[in-house]
Each structure stands twice: as C-alpha cells, then as structure tokens.
Biopython code that builds the backbone (N, CA, C, O; Angstrom):
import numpy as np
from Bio.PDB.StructureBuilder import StructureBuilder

atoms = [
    (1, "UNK", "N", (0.841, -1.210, 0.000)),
    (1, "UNK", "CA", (0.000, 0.000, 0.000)),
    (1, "UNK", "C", (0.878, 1.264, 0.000)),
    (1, "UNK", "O", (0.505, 2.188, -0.723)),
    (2, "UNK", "N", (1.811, 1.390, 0.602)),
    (2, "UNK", "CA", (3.138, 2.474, 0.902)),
    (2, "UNK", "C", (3.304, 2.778, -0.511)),
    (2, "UNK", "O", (3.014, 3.812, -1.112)),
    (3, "UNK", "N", (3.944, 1.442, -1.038)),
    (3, "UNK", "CA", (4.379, 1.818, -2.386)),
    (3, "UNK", "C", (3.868, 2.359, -3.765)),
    (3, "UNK", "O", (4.384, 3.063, -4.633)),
    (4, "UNK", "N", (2.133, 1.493, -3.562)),
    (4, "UNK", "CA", (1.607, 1.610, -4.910)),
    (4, "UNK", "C", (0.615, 3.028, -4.653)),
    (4, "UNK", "O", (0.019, 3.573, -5.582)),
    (5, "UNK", "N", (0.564, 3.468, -3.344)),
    (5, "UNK", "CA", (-0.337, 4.308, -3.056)),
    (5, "UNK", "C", (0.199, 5.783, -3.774)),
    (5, "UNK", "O", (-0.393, 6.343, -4.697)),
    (6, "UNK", "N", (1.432, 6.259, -3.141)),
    (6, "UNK", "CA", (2.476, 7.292, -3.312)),
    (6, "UNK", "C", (2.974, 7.697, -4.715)),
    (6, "UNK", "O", (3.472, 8.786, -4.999)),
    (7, "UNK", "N", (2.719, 6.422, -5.740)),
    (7, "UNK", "CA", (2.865, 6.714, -6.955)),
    (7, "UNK", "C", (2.144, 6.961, -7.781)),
    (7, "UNK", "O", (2.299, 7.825, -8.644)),
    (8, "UNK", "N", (0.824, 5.906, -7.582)),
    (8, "UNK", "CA", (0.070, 6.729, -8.371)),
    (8, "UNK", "C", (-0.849, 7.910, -8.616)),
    (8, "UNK", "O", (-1.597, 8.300, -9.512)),
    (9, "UNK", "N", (-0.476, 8.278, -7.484)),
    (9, "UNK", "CA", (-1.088, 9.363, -6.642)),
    (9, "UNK", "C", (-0.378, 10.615, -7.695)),
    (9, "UNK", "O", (-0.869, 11.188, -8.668)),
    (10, "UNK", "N", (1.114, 10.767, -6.974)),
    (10, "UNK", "CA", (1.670, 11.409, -7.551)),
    (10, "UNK", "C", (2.202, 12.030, -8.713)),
    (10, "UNK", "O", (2.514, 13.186, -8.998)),
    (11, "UNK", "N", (2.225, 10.606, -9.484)),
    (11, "UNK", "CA", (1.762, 10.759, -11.191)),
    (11, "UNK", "C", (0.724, 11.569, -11.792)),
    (11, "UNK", "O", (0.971, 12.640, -12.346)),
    (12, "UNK", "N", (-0.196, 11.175, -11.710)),
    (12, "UNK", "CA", (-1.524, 12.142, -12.737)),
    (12, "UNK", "C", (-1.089, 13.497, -11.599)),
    (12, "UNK", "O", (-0.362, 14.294, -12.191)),
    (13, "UNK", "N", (-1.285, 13.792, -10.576)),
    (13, "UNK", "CA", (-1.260, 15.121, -10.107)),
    (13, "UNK", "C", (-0.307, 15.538, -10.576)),
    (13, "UNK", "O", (-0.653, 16.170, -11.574)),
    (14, "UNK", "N", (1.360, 15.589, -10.381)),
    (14, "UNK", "CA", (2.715, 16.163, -10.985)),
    (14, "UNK", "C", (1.729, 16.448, -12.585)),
    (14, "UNK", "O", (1.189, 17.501, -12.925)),
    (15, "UNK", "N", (1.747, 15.446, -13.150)),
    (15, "UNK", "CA", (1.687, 15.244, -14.734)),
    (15, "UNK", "C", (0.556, 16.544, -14.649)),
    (15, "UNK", "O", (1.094, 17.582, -15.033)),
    (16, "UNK", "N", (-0.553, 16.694, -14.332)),
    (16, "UNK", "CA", (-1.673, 17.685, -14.765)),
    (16, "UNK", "C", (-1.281, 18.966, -13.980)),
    (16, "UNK", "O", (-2.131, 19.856, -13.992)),
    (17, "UNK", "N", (-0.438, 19.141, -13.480)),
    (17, "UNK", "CA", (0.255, 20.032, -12.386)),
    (17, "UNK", "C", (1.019, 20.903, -13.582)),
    (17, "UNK", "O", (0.802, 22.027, -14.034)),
    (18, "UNK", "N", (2.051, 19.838, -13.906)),
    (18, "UNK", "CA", (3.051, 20.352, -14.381)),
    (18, "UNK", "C", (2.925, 20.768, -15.927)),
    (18, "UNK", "O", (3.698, 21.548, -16.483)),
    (19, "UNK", "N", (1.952, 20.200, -16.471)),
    (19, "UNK", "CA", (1.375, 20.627, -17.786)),
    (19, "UNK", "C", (0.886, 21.888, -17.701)),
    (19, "UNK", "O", (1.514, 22.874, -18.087)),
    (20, "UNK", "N", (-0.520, 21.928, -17.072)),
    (20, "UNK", "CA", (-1.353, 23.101, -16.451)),
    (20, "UNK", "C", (-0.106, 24.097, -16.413)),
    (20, "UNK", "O", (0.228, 24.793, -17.372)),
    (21, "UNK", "N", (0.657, 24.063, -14.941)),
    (21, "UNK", "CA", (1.236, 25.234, -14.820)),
    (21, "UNK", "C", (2.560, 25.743, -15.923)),
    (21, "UNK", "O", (3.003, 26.885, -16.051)),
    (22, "UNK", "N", (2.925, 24.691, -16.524)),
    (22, "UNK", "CA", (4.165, 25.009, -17.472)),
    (22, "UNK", "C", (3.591, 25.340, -19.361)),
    (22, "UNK", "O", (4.166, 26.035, -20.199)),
    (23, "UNK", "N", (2.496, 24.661, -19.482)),
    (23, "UNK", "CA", (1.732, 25.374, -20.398)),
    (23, "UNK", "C", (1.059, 26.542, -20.485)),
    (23, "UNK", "O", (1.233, 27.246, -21.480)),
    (24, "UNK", "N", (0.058, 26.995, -19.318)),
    (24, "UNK", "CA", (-0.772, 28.322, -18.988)),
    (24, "UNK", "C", (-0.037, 29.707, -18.879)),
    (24, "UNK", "O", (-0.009, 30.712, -19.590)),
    (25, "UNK", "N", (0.677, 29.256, -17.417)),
    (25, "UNK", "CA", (1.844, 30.342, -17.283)),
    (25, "UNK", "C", (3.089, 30.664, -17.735)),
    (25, "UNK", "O", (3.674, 31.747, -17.773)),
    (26, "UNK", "N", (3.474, 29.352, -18.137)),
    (26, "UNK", "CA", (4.788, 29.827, -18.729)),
    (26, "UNK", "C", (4.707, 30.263, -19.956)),
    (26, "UNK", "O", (5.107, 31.374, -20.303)),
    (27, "UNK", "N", (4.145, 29.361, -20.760)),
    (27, "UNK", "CA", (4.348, 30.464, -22.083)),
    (27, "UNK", "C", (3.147, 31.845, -22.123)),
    (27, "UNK", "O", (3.044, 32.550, -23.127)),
    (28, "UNK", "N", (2.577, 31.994, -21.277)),
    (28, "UNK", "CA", (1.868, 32.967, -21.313)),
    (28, "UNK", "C", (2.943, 34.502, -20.810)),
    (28, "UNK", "O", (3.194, 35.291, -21.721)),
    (29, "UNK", "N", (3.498, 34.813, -19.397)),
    (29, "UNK", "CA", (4.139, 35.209, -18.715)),
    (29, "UNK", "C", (5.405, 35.290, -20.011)),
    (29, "UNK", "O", (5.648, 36.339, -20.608)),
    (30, "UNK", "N", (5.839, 34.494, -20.178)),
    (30, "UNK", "CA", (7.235, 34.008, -20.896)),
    (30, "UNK", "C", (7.103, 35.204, -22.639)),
    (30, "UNK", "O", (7.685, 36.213, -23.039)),
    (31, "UNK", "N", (6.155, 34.419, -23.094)),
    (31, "UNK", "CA", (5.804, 35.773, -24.582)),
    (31, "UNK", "C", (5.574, 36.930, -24.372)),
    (31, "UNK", "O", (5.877, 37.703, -25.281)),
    (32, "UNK", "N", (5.017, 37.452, -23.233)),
    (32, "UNK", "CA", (4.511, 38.246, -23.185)),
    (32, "UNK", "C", (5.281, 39.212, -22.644)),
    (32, "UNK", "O", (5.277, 40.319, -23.183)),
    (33, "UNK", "N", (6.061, 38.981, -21.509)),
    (33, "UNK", "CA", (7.086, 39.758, -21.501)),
    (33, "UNK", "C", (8.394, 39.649, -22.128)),
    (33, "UNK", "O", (9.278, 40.464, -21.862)),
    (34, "UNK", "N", (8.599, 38.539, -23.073)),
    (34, "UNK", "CA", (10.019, 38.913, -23.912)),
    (34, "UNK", "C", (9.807, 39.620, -25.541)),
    (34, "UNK", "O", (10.547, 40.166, -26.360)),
    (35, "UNK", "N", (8.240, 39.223, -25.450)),
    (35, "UNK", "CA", (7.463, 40.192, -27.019)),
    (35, "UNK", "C", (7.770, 41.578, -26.857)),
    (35, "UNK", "O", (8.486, 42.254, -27.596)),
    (36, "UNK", "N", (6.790, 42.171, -25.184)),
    (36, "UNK", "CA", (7.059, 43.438, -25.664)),
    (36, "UNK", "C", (8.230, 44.203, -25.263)),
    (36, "UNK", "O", (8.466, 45.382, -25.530)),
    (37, "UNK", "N", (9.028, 43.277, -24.498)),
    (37, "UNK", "CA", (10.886, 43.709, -24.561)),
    (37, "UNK", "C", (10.863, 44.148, -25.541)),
    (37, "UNK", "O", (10.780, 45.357, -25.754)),
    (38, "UNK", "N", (10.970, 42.741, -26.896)),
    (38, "UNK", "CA", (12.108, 42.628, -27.945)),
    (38, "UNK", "C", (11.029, 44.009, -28.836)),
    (38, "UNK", "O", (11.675, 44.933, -29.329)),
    (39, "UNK", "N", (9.789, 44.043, -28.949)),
    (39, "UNK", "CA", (8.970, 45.273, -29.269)),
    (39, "UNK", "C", (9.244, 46.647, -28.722)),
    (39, "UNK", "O", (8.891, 47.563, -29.464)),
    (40, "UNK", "N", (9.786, 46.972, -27.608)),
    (40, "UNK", "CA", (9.904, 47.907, -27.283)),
    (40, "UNK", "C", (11.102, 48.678, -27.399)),
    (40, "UNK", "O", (11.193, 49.877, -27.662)),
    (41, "UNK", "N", (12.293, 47.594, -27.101)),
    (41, "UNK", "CA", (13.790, 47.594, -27.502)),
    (41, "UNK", "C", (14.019, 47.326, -28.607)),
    (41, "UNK", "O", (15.193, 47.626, -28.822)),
    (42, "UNK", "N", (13.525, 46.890, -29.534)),
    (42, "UNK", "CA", (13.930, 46.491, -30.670)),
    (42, "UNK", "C", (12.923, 47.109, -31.585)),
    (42, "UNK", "O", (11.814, 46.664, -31.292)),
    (43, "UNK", "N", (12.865, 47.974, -32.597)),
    (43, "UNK", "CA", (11.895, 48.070, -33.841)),
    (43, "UNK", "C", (11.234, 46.494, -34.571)),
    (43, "UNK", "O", (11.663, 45.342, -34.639)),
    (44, "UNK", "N", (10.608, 46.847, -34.803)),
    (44, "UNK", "CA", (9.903, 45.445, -35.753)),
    (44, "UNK", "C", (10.949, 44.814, -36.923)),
    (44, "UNK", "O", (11.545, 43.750, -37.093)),
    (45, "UNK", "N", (10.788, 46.382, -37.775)),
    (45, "UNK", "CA", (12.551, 46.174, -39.133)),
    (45, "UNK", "C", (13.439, 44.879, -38.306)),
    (45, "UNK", "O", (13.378, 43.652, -38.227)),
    (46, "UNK", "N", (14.382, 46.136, -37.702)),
    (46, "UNK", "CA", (15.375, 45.240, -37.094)),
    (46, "UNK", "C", (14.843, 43.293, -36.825)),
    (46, "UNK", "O", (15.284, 42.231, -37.263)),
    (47, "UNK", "N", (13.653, 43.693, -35.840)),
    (47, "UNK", "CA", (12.958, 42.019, -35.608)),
    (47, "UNK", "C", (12.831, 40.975, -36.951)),
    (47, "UNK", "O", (13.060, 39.765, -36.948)),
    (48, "UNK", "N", (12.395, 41.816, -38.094)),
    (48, "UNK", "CA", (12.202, 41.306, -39.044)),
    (48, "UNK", "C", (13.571, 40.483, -40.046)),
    (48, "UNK", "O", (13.612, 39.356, -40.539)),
    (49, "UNK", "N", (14.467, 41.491, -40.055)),
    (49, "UNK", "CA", (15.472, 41.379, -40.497)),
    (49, "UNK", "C", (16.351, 40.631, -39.928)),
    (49, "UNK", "O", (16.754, 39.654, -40.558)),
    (50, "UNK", "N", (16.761, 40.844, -38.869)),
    (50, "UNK", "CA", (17.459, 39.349, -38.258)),
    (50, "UNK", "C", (16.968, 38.090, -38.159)),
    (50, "UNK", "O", (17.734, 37.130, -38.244)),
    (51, "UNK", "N", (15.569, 37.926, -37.958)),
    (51, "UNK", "CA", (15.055, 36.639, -37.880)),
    (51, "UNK", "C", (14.872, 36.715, -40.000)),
    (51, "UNK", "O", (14.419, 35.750, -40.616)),
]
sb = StructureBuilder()
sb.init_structure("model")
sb.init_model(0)
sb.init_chain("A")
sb.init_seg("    ")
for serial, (resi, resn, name, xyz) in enumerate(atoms, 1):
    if name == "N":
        sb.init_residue(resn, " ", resi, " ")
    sb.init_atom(name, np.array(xyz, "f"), 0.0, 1.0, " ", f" {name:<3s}", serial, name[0])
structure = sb.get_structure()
C-alpha cells in the first residue's frame, strides 16, 4: 500500500500540475514579456530582419 499508493497518486497530479502550470503560465508570462521587450527595444525592421 506504501508503495503503490504514493505513486500513483503522484503521477496524474505532478503530470496535470506540471502541464497546467508550465503550459498556462509559462508560455503565457514568458511571450509576453520577452514580445514586448524585444517590441519595445527592438523596432519590428530590425525584428524582421534578423530573424
């Protein structure tokens, strides 16, 4: 019970945890403030032109 309890427990929660929070917030937080950095510091041209 120790063993099989603790894992599967921990599985789907981590797993929907770590999706949820590393999908929602991170790339949300993550674009959004390095967009309007590279937008604010950088002209679009320039953006355009190097990429």
């Amino acid at each position: 019970t120790v063993g099989t309890s603790p894992i599967p427990i921990p599985t789907p929660t981590k797993s929907s945890q770590t999706q949820s929070s590393s999908d929602t917030p991170s790339p949300s937080p993550d674009n959004k403030e390095i967009f309007p950095i590279f937008n604010t510091s950088i002209p679009l041209d320039l953006l355009e032109n190097k990429f």
